[in-house]
N, C-alpha and C positions, 0 to 999 in steps of 0.2 A: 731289821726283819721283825715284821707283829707273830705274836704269839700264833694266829692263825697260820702263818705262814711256815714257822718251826713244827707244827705241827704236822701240816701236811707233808712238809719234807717228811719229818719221819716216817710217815706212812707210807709215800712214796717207795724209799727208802728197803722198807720191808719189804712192801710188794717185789721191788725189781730184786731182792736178794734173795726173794722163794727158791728160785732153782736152784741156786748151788746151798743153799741151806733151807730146807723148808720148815723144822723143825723152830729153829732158829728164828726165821722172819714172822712166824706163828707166835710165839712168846713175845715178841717183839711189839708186834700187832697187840697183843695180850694186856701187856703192861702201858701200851698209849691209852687202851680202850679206860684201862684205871685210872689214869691220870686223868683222862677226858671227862668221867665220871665224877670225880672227886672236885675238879673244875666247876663240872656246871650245880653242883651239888652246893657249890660255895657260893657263884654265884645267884643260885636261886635261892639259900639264907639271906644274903645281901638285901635280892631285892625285895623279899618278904618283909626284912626288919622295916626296910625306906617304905613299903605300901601301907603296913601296920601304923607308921610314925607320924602317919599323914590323917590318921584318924584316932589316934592315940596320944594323949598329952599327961607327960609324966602321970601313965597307968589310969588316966581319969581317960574314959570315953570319952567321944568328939560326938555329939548329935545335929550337928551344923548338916542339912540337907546336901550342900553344894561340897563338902569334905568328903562324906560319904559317896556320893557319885564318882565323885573324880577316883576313889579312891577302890569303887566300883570298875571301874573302866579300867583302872590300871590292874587289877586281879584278874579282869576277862581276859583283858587283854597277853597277862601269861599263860594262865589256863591253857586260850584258844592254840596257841603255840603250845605248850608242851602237849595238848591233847591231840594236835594232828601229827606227831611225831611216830 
């Protein structure tokens, strides 16, 4: 089972167990929402360090036209994603 999948169970999970506990499936909900956070928190360090490294050579800038593009395109390209969220 992928990580996405464990996931949603649990959310699932919550949701169908509001009724008899809604207190319960709330907190529950609560603590995915953190873990979900902290997730994409990591992966978005991740992918920061690999965009950085790709224009950055042990701490010496890269002014290579064609590094900075790409390197361009892969930052919009997060951006454009976390900004329509």
């Amino acid at each position: 089972m992928s990580e996405h999948d464990k996931l949603a169970q649990r959310l699932r999970y919550a949701i169908s167990g509001f009724v008899d506990s809604p207190r319960g499936a709330v907190e529950e909900a609560d603590v995915l929402l953190e873990e979900v956070a902290a997730r994409l928190a990591d992966l978005l360090a991740e992918r920061r360090r690999t965009l950085r490294a790709a224009w950055h050579e042990d701490d010496a800038v890269i002014s290579e036209t064609e590094e900075l593009r790409l390197a361009m395109r892969g930052y919009r390209n997060v951006l454009e994603r976390l900004i329509s969220i």
